[in-house]
C-alpha positions in Angstrom: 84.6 84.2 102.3 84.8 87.7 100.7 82.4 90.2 101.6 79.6 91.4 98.6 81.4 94.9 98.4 82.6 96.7 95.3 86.0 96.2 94.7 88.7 98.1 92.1 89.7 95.5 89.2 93.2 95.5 89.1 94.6 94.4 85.8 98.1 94.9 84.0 97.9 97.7 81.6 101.3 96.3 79.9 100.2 92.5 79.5 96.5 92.2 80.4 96.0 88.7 81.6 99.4 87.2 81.0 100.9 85.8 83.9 98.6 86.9 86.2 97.9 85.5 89.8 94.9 86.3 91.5 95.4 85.6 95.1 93.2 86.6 98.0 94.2 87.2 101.5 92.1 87.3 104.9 91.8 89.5 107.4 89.9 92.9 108.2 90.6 95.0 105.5 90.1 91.9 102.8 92.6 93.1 100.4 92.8 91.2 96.8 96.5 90.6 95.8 98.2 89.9 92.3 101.2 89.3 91.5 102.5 89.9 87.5 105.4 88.4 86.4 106.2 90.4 83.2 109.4 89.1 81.1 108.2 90.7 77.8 108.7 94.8 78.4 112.1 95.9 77.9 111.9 97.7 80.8 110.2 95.4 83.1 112.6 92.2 82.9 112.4 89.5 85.9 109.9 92.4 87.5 106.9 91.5 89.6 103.9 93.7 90.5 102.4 93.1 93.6 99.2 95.1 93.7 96.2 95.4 96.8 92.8 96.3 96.1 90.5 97.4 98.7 87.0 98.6 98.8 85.7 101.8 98.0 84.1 102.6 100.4 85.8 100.9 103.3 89.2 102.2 103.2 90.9 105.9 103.8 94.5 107.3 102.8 95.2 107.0 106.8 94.3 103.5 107.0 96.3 102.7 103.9 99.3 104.4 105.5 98.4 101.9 108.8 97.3 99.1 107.8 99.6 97.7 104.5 102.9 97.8 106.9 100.9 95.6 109.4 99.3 93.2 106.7 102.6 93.1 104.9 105.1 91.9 108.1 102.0 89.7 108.9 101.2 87.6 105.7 105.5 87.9 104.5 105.7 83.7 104.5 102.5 83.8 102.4 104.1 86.4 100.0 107.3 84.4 99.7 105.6 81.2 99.3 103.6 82.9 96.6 107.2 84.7 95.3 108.6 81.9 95.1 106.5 79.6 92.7 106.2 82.7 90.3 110.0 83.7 90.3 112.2 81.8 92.5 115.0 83.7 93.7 116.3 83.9 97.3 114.2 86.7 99.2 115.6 87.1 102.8 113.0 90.2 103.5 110.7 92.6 101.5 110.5 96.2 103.2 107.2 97.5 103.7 107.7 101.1 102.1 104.1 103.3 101.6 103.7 104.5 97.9 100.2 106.1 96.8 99.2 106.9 93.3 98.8 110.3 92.1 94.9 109.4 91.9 94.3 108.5 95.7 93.4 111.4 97.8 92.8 111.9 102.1 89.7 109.4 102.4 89.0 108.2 98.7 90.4 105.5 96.7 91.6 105.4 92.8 88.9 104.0 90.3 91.2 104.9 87.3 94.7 103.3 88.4 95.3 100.7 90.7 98.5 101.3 93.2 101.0 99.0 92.0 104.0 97.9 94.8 106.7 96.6 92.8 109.2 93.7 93.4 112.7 94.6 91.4 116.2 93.5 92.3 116.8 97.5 91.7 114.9 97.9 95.3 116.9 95.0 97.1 117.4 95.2 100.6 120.7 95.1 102.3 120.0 91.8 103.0 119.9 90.4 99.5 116.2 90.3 99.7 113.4 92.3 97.6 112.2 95.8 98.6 109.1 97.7 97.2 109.2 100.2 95.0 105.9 102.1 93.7 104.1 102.8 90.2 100.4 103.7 89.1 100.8 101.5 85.7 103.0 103.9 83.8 100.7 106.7 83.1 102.1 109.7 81.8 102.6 111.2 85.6 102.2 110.1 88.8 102.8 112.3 92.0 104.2 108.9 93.9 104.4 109.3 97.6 106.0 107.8 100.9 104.8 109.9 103.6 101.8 112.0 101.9 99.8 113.8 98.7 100.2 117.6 98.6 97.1 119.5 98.1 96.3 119.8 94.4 93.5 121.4 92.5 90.0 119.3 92.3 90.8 117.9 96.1 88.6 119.0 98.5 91.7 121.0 100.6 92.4 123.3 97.8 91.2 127.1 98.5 88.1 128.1 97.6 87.6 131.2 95.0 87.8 133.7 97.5 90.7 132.8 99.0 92.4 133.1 95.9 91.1 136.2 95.4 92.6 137.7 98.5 96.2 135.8 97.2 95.4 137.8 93.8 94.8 141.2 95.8 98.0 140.4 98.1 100.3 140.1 95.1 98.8 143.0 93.2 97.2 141.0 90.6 99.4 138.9 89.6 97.8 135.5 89.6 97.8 134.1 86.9 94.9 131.2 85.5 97.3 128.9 83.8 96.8 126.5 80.7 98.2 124.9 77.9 99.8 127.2 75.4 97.0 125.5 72.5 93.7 126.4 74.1 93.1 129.6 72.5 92.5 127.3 69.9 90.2 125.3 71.4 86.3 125.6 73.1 85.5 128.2 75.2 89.0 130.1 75.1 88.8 130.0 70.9 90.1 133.6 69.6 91.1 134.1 66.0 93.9 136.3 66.3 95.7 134.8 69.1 95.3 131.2 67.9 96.9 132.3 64.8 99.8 134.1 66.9 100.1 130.7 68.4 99.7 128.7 65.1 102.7 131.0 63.5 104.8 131.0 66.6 104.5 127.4 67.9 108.2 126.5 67.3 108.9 129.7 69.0 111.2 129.5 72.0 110.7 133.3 73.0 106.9 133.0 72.6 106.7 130.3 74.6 109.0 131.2 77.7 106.4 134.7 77.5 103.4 132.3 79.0 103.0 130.1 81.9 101.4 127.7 80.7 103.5 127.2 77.8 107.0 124.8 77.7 109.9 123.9 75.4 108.2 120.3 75.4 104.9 118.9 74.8 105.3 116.2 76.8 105.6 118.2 80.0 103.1 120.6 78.9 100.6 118.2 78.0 101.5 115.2 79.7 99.1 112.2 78.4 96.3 114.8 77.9 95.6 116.4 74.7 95.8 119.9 73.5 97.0 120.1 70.4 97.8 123.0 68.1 96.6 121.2 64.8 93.5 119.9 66.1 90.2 121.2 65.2 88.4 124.2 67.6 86.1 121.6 69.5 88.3 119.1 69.7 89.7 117.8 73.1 91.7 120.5 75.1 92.7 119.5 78.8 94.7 121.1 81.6 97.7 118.3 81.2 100.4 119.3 83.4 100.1 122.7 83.5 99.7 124.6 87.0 96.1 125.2 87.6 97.5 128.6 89.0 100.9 131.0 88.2 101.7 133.5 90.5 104.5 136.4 87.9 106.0 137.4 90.5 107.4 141.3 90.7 109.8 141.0 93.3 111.4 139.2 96.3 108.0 140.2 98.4 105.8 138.3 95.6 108.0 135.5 96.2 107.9 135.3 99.9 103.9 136.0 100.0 103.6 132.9 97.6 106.0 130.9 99.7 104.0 131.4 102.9 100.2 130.6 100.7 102.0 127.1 99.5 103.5 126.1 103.1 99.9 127.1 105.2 97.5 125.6 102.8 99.8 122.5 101.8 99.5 123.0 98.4 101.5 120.6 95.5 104.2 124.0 94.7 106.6 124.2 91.4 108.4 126.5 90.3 109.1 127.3 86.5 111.4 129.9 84.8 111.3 129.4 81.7 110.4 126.3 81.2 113.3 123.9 79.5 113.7 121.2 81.5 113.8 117.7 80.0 113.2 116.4 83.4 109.6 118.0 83.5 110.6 119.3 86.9 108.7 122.6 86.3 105.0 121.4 85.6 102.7 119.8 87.3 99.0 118.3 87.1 96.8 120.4 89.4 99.6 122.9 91.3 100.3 126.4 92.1 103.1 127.5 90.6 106.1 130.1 91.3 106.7 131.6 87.7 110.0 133.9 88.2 110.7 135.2 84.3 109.6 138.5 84.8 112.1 139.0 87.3 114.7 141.3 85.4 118.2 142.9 85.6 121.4 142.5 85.6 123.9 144.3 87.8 128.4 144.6 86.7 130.5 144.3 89.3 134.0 145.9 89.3 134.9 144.4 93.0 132.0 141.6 94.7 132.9 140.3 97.7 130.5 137.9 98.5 128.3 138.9 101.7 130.0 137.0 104.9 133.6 137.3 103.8 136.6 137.8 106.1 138.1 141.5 105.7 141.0 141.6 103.4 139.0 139.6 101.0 139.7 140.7 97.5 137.2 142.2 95.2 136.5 139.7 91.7 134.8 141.4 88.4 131.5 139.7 88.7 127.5 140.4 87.4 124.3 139.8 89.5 121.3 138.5 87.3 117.8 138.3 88.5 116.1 135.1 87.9 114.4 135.8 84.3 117.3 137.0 82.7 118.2 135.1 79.8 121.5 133.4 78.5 121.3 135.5 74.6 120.6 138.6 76.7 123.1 138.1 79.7 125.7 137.6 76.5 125.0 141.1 74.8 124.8 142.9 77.6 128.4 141.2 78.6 129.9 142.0 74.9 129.1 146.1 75.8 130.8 145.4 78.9 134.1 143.5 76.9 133.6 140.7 79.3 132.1 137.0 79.2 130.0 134.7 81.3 129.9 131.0 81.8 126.5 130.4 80.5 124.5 127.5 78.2 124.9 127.1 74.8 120.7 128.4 74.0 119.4 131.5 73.5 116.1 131.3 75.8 117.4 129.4 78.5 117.3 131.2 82.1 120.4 132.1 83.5 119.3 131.5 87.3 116.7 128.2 87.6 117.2 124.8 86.8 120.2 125.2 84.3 122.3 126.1 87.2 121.3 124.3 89.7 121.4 121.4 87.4 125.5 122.2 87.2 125.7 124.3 84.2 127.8 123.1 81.1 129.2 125.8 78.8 131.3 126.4 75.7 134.0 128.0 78.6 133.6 124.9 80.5 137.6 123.7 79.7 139.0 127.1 80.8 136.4 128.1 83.6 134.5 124.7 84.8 130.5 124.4 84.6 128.6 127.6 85.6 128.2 126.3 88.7 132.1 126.8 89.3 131.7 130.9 88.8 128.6 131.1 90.7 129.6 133.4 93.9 126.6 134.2 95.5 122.5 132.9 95.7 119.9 135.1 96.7 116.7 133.4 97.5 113.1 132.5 99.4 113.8 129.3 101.7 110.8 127.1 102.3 110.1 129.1 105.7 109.4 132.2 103.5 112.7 134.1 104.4 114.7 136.0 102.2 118.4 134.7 102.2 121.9 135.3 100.9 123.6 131.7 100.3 127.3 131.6 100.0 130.0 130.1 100.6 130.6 132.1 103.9 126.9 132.3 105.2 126.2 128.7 104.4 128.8 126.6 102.8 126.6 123.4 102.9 123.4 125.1 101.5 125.8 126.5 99.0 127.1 123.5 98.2 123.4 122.1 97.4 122.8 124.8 95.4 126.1 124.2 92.8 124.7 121.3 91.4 121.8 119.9 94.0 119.2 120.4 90.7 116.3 121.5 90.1 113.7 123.6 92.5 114.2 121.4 95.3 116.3 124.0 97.6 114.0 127.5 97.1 113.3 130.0 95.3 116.2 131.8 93.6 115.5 135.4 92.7 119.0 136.4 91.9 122.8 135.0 91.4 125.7 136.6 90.9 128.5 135.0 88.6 132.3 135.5 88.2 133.1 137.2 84.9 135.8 136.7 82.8 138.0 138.8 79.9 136.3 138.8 76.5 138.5 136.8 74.0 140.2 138.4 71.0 138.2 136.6 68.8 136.6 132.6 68.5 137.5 130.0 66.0 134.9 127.5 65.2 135.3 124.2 63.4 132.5 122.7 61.2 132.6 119.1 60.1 130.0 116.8 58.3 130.4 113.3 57.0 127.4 110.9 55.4 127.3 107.7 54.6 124.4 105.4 53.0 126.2 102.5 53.9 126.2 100.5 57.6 129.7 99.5 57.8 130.8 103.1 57.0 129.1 104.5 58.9 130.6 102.3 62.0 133.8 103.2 60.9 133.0 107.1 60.8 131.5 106.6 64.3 134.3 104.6 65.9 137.3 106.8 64.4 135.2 110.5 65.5 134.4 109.1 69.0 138.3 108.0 69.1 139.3 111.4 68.1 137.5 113.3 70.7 139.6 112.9 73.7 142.7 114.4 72.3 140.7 117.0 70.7 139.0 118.2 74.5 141.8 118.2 75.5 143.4 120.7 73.2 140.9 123.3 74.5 138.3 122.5 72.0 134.2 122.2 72.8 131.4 122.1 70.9 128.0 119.9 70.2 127.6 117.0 67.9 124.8 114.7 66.7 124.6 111.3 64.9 121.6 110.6 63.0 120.6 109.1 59.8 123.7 108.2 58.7 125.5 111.1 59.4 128.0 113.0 61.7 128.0 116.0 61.8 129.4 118.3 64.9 130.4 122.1 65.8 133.6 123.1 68.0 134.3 126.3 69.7 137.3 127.6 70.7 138.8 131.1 72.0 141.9 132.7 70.6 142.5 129.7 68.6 144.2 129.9 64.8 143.5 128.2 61.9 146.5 126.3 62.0 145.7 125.0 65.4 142.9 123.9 64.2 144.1 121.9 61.3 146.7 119.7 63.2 144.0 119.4 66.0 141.4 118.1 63.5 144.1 115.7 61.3 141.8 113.1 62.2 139.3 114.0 60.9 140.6 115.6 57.7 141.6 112.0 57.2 138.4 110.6 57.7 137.0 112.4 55.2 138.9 111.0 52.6 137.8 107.7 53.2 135.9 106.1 50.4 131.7 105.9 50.4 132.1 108.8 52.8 130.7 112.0 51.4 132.4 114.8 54.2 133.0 118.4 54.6 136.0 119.9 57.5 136.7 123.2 57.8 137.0 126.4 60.4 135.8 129.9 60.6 136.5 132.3 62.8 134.2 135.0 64.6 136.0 138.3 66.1 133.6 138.5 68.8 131.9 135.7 71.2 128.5 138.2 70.8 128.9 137.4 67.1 129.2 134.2 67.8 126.1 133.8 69.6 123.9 135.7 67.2 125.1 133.3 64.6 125.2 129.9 66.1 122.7 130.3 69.3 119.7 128.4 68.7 117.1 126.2 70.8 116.4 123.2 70.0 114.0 120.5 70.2 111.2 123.1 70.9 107.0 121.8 70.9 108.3 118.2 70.7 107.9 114.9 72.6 111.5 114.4 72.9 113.2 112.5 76.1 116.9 111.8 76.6 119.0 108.7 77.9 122.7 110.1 78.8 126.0 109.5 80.6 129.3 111.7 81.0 132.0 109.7 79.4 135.6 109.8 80.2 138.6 109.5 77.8 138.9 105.7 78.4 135.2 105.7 77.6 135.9 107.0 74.4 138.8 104.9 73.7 137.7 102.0 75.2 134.7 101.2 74.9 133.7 102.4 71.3 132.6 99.7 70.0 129.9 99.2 72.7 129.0 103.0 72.4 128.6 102.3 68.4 126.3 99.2 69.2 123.7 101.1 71.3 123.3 104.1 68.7 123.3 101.5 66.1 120.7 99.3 67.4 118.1 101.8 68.3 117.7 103.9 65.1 114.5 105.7 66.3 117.1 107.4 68.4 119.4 110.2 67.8 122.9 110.7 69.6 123.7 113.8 70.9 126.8 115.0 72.1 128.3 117.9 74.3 131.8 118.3 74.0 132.6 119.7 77.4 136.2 119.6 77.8 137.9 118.3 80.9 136.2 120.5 83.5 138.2 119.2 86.6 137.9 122.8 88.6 139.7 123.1 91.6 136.2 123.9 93.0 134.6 120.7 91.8 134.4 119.0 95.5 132.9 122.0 97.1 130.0 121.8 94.3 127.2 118.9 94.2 127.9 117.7 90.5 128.6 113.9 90.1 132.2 113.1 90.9 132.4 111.9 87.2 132.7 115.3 85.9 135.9 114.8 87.4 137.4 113.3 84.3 134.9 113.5 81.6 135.0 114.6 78.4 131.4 114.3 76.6 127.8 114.1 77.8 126.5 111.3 75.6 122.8 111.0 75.0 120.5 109.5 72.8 117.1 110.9 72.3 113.4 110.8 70.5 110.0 112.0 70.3 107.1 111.4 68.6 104.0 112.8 67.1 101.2 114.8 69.0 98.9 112.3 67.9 100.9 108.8 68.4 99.3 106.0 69.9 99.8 105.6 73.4 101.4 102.0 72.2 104.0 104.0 71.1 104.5 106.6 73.7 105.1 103.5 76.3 107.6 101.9 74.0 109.5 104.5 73.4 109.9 105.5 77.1 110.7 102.0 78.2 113.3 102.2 75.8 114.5 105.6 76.7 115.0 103.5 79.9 116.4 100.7 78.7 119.3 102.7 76.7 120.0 104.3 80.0 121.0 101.3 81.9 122.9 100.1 78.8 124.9 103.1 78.9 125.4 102.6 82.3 126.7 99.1 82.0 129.3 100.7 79.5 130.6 103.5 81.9 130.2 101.7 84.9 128.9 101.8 88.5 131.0 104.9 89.1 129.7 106.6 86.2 127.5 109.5 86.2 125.3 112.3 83.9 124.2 115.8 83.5 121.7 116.1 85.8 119.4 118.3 83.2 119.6 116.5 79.9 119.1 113.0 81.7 116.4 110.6 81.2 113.0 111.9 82.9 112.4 107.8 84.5 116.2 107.1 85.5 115.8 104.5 87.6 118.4 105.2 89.7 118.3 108.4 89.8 119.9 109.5 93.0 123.5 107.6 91.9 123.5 108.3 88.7 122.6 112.3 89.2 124.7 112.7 92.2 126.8 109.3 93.3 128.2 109.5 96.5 127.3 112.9 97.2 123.6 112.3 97.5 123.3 111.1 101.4 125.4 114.8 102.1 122.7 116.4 99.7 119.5 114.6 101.3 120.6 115.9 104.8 120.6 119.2 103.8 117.5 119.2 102.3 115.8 117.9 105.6 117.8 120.7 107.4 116.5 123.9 104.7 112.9 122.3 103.7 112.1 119.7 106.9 108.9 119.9 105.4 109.4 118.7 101.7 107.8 122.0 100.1 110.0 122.3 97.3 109.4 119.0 95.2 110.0 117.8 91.8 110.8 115.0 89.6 113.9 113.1 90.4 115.1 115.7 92.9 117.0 115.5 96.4 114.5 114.2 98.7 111.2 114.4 96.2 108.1 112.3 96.7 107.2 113.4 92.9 108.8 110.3 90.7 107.2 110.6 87.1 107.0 107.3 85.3 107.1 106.0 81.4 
């Protein structure tokens, strides 16, 4: 008989009351289990949630931690026998692996989101059986653990006023209260003028990478919170996922000081640059955040040897860019120096965070690999607080991490220094546009111009395409190239736009400088929107290959739009000493399909187009295979299976690493080498 306690009501946010099995156990703690068998979400097909409840006021996050294993191993014929009526399917074992919500902190349980442990074939054992795998019911974020919570702002662990006060004084003043880049529009932070700054410059990339609290997307600004630039003054403005607190660092000593306050008070640390990341990887609900744009410079190098080297090692022309430098401003600066480097394809994107550790991709990428391919030399702030140099002679396997690892899961970087390369004589660029009102056209515009792409990366040409509306439309770079090159290169295409219902425009100009390039064509983006990406690199046989399934997916869901990268076959002879997926190997396109939606859209709508976001990314997987991988940085923000598709076989190498350089897991972040942060739809 169950005790007369309060207990949490657990219910299924997706499909309250269908299929639902309410089924007590016994015992001590007197947990209340359920088990939801779902078939009707896209995302959630042949999945079962197994959920406990416990009282309020009985149970603490260290008997959680103890007592589910136990119950679990001890009540596993029960579960089964329960499994089996629901779903039948063989299940040899079920691992007992600890999750907690975001909501749960040390001695108090959620009464806003139950803990959900999930039964999916994507968390099978070795066995063939089911394992666990963890989600709060699909709110907007979820800091998802298996060992522990960080400390986060409104726990009772974070620092009291005057100890932030004395951080303040330690870093001369440079603590920073963070919050979304909307509220002085709203409440008690209402002013006039800078609301109308922020009202006239809210598509703004360069205004927004000038604020901490501010990012290139809503979504991982805001989160499922509300602070909206269009809204009236008293209408709702909440923190979202902005930091509670940004420390703009001045130097490497700023750095070091916020290190150490993060490790000895055990607080939930990000670290943002500038704040592009599709991933969300840079924000979070209640931390302390590292912001590194004001760190400036950028230093030419006739002759670097890279710090560790063997004598006789010959000089390279290389720069060295402190962490807030800029790709647009890294670019001019290069032009005065007749020299290029391997950078993004977007003006405000930083030239040291995420975009490189992420791997890098770049107009250059067919003559000089990703940017991770001409990095020569990391300095950073390790998760002990040191200062290091990371190379490929100090540390070749914390060097390694860094080409490719992602994100802000392996320290601090305050500066980088790149190989440069000659300027080229001058850049041709090829424009093309075709439009169609009329289906089957368009499947025949989409099937040709995906066929024609391999042949065309290989000839030395990359660039960046989209498919939407019934259009194609795309932009190719390449340097030193004629005009005649370009026509026999782009035959296909010029044939293509003859066809009939087809309404097209092919043709090339060419820029004498890559600077006047930039200033031309350099843009960001996407910027203040809701949008989230489903990708995959494809190959040549991709492209050839499988077409027709490629055509399907961005046929069937027309909320989405495709989005291509034209990389070029960027096999560099470094490409095993970096941490990139292998597929990079031989690919010749990121593929991805992406959407967003309104501010103000229902929350029906959010979750639907997330779950499908999802969805498209296993589809896409199916198509390229097991072996198949993505860009680590324009990859969907809930990948499943994150750690194969980001990194494949390279991930166990990557994971030990990360135990070596941060044993204690400071460094965390969505979908990175060893995280406990997992954000979900």
């Amino acid at each position: 008989m169950q005790p007369s306690v309060p207990y949490i009501k657990v219910t299924s946010r997706l499909h309250p009351g269908q299929g639902t099995v309410r089924w007590p156990f016994e015992g001590p703690w007197y947990p209340h289990v359920y088990l939801f068998h779902n078939t009707q979400s896209p995302q959630m097909k042949t999945l079962d949630l197994l959920s406990f409840a416990y009282p309020h006021h009985r149970i603490s996050d260290e008997a959680v931690h103890l007592q589910i294993p136990r119950h679990l191993s001890e009540n596993l014929l029960r579960i089964r026998e329960l499994h089996a009526k629901q779903m039948p399917r063989r299940v040899d074992a079920i691992q007992t692996r600890i999750c907690l919500s975001g909501m749960w902190g040390i001695g108090k349980a959620s009464h806003q989101a139950p803990n959900f442990w999930w039964l999916s074939p994507e968390f099978q054992s070795p066995g063939g059986g089911l394992g666990l795998g963890c989600s709060n019911g699909f709110s907007a974020f979820d800091y998802s653990s298996a060992s522990r919570r960080r400390c986060a702002f409104g726990d009772k662990c974070w620092p009291d006023d005057s100890t932030w006060q004395a951080f303040n004084d330690s870093v001369s003043g440079h603590l920073i209260r963070s919050v979304p880049s909307a509220a002085v529009c709203h409440h008690e932070r209402y002013d006039a003028g800078l609301c109308d700054t922020a009202q006239k410059e809210w598509r703004n990339s360069l205004w927004r990478t000038n604020q901490t609290g501010a990012y290139s997307a809503i979504l991982w600004e805001l989160g499922s919170d509300q602070c909206f630039i269009n809204t009236p003054r008293d209408a709702p403005c909440d923190a979202g996922l902005v930091p509670h607190y940004s420390v703009a660092v001045q130097g490497v000593e700023d750095v070091q000081k916020a290190v150490k306050f993060a490790h000895d008070r055990d607080l939930y640390l990000v670290v943002k640059n500038t704040g592009h990341s599709h991933l969300g990887r840079s924000s979070g609900k209640g931390s302390f955040s590292i912001w590194t744009h004001n760190l400036k410079g950028k230093e030419w190098r006739e002759s670097f040897v890279p710090k560790g080297a063997p004598g006789g090692t010959s000089g390279v022309h290389a720069v060295t860019l402190q962490a807030g430098e800029q790709w647009l401003d890294v670019y001019r600066a290069a032009a005065e120096q007749n020299v290029i480097v391997v950078g993004g394809h977007a003006r405000t994107v930083g030239s040291a965070g995420g975009y490189l550790t992420g791997g890098g991709h770049s107009p250059f990428a067919y003559f000089y690999g990703l940017a991770v391919d001409n990095l020569l030399e990391v300095d950073l702030v390790t998760a002990d607080g040191s200062y290091q140099t990371i190379n490929a002679y100090t540390d070749p396997d914390y060097f390694y991490a860094l080409r490719g690892g992602g994100g802000s899961a392996w320290g601090v970087i305050t500066s980088v220094t790149y190989r440069t390369h000659p300027n080229p004589a001058h850049i041709q660029v090829g424009l093309m546009q075709f439009n169609t009102t009329d289906e089957s056209t368009l499947r025949n515009v989409l099937h040709k111009a995906l066929q024609a792409l391999p042949a065309v990366t290989d000839a030395g040409y990359t660039g960046y395409g989209i498919m939407d509306d019934g259009s194609f439309a795309a932009l190719f770079v390449q340097p030193n190239a004629t005009e005649e090159i370009f026509n026999t290169t782009f035959a296909p295409f010029y044939e293509l736009a003859s066809h009939a219902n087809v309404s097209a425009q092919v043709g090339s100009i060419s820029f004498p400088t890559w600077i006047d390039y930039c200033n031309t064509f350099l843009m960001d983006p996407n910027i203040a929107t809701n949008i989230i990406d489903a990708s995959r690199l494809l190959t040549s046989d991709d492209l050839l290959e499988r077409t027709t399934k490629l055509v399907d997916v961005v046929l069937e869901f027309d909320e989405f739009s495709a989005g291509f990268n034209f990389i070029g076959k960027v096999n560099s002879t470094e490409r095993d000493n970096t941490a990139v997926h292998p597929a990079w190997k031989d690919s010749r396109a990121v593929f991805s399909l992406g959407t967003d939606w309104a501010d103000d859209a229902s929350g029906e709508e959010r979750l639907r187009k997330k779950q499908q976001a999802v969805e498209i990314s296993k589809r896409l997987g199916e198509i390229v295979g097991p072996d198949g991988g993505t860009y680590v940085n324009e990859a969907n923000p809930y990948e499943p299976d994150w750690q194969n598709v980001f990194w494949g076989p390279k991930y166990d190498r990557l994971l030990s690493i990360k135990k070596r350089i941060d044993p204690t897991n400071l460094f965390v972040c969505n979908r990175c080498v060893g995280t406990d942060v997992l954000f979900k739809p």
